[in-house]
N, C-alpha and C positions, 0 to 999 in steps of 0.2 A: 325791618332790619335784622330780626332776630333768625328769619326764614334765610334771610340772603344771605347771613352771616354764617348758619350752619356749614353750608357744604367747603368754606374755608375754613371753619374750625378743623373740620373731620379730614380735610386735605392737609393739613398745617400737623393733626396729629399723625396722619399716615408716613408724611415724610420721616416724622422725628422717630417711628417706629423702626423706618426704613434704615437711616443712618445709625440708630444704633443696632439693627439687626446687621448692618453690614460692618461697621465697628467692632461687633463681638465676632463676626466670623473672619475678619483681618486678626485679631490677637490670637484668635485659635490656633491659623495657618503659622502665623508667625510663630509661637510658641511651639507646634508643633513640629517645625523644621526647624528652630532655634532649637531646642530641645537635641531631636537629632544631632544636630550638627554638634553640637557640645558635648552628649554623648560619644560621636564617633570621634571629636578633637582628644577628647579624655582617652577613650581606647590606643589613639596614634601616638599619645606622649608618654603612653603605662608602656608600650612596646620600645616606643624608643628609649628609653629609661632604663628598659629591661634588657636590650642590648649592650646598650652602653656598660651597664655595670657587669654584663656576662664577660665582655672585651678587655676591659680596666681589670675586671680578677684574672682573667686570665695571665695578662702580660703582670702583674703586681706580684702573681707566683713567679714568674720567670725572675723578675728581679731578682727576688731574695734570693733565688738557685743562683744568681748571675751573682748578687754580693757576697754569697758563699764560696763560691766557686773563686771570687778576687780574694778575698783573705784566705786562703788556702795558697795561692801563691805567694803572697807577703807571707805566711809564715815560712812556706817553701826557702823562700829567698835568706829570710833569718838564720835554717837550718842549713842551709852553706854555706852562710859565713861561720857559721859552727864547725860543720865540716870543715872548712877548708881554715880554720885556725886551728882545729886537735882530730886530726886524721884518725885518732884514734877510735873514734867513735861511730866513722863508716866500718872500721875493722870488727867492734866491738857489736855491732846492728846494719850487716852490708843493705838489708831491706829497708833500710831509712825512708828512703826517699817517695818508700810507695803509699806513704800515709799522706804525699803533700800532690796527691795527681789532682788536679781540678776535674771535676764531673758536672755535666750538665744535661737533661734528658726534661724533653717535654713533649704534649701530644701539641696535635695540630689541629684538634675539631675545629675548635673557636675558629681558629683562621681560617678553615675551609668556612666556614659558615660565614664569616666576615667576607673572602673572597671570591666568592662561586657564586653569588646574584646578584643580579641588579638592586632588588628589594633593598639591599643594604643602602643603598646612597638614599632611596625612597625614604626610607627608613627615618634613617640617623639625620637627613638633612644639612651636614656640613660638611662639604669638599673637605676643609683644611685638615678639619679634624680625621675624614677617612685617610688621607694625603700622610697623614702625624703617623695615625694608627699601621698604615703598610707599611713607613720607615722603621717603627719601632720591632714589625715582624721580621725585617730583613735584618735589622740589631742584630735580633736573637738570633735569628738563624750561622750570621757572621760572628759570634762571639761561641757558638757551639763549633762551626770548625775550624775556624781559623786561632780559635783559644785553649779549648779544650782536648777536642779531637789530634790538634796537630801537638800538643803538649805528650798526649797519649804516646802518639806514635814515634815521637824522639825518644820517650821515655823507652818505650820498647824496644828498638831500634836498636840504645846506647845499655840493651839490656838489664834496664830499672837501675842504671849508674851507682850500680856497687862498686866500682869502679875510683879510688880516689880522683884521676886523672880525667874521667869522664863527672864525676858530681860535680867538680869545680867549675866546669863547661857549662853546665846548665843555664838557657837565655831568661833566666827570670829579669834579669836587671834592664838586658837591653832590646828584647823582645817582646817576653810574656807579659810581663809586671806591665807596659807601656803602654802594651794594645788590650789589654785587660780594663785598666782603667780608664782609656778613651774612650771604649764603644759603653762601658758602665757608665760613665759619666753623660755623654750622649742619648742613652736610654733614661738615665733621669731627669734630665731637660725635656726631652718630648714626653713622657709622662707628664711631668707635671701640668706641660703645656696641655693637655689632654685631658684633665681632670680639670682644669683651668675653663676651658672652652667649655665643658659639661656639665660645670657646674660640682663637683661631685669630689665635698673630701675624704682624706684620710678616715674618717667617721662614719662614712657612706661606706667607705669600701670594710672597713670593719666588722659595720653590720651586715652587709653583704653576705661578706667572708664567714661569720657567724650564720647564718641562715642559711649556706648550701653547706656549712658542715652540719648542721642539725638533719638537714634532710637525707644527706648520705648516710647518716649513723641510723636514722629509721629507716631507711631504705636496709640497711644491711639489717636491720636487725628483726625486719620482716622477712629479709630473704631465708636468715637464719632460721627463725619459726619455721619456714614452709621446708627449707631442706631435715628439720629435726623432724617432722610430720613424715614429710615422703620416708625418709630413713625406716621410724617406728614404724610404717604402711606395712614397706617393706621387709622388714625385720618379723612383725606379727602374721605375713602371709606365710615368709619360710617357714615360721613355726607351726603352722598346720598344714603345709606339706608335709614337716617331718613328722607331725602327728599322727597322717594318714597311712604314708607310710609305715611309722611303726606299729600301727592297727593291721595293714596290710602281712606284717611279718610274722603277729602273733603264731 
């Protein structure tokens, strides 16, 4: 029995060698493309992350240009109802009026970057939210000429309304001031909506905001080092030119 019994002992052990050699090379594979894949899930949510919060600062500077730019008209609007109760005070400062122009001025990388690839929809993964993000660029873009721009050029036009009978004309009430705060109002609803979908608050965008100002001020102030360097370079070369020269002259 003990004869017969061996070559099943030794079969019985081969197998269980078998299954767990094959057991440890399924957890390998697994781990090993689980791994991967985790890895590269991590890499695709740091990028989308990193979009997102490049996009949200962007348009969050604009705001505050754009809520600047609206109380500058309410105050506009205040200073002729001044004007136009004591006339005396366009006479007394006819350039009144040019402390109250609205100004609004922004670049467009982000957007191009936002708009110019496919990548982005890859990217970011949510129609609504890309859908939000291009209403809020057309905003901005509508609230610089239809607000700002066209404010500009009435003002210049009515020759910066030194004018009593031209400053009391001014559309703050039934133009400016209206459409000012519609498309402002507008752009803070899809914001919000925007940070809403993304996850990502006021705190986020903070720290953000803190972290590309830290980099920009190293950034310059490495640029600074290297332009005080080339300068001294070239400040220490002219000096022995004129040195040579004045060897030359002896």
């Amino acid at each position: 029995m003990r004869i017969q019994g061996f070559p099943l002992k030794k079969g019985i052990k081969n197998l269980k060698q078998f299954v767990v050699s094959l057991i440890a090379t399924s957890i390998s594979i697994v781990l090993t493309f689980g791994t991967a894949a985790w890895i590269d899930n991590r890499k695709k949510e740091a990028a989308k992350r990193e979009m997102v919060m490049m996009i949200l600062y962007d348009l969050s500077n604009s705001l505050e240009k754009v809520a600047s730019a609206d109380s500058l008209l309410h105050a506009g609007f205040e200073q002729q109802l001044a004007v136009a109760e004591n006339p005396k005070l366009l006479e007394q400062n006819p350039f009144i009026f040019i402390s109250y122009v609205p100004y609004f001025s922004y670049t467009e990388t982000v957007e191009h970057i936002f708009s110019s690839t496919i990548e982005t929809i890859e990217t970011l993964g949510n129609v609504l939210f890309i859908e939000t993000v291009s209403d809020l660029y057309m905003l901005r873009k509508q609230y610089k000429e239809d607000v700002c721009d066209q404010f500009l050029a009435d003002f210049e036009e009515n020759e910066g309304y030194k004018a009593y009978e031209d400053a009391i004309e001014i559309n703050y009430d039934t133009q400016f001031i209206p459409m000012s705060e519609g498309i402002y109002d507008d752009m803070k609803t899809k914001f919000a909506l925007c940070q809403q979908m993304m996850n990502v608050s006021d705190a986020d965008l903070q720290a953000y905001r803190q972290k590309r100002q830290e980099m920009a001020s190293s950034a310059a102030s490495e640029s600074g080092v290297q332009t005080r360097y080339n300068d001294a370079s070239q400040n220490n070369k002219r000096l022995q030119d004129a040195i040579e020269k004045g060897k030359a002259n002896k």
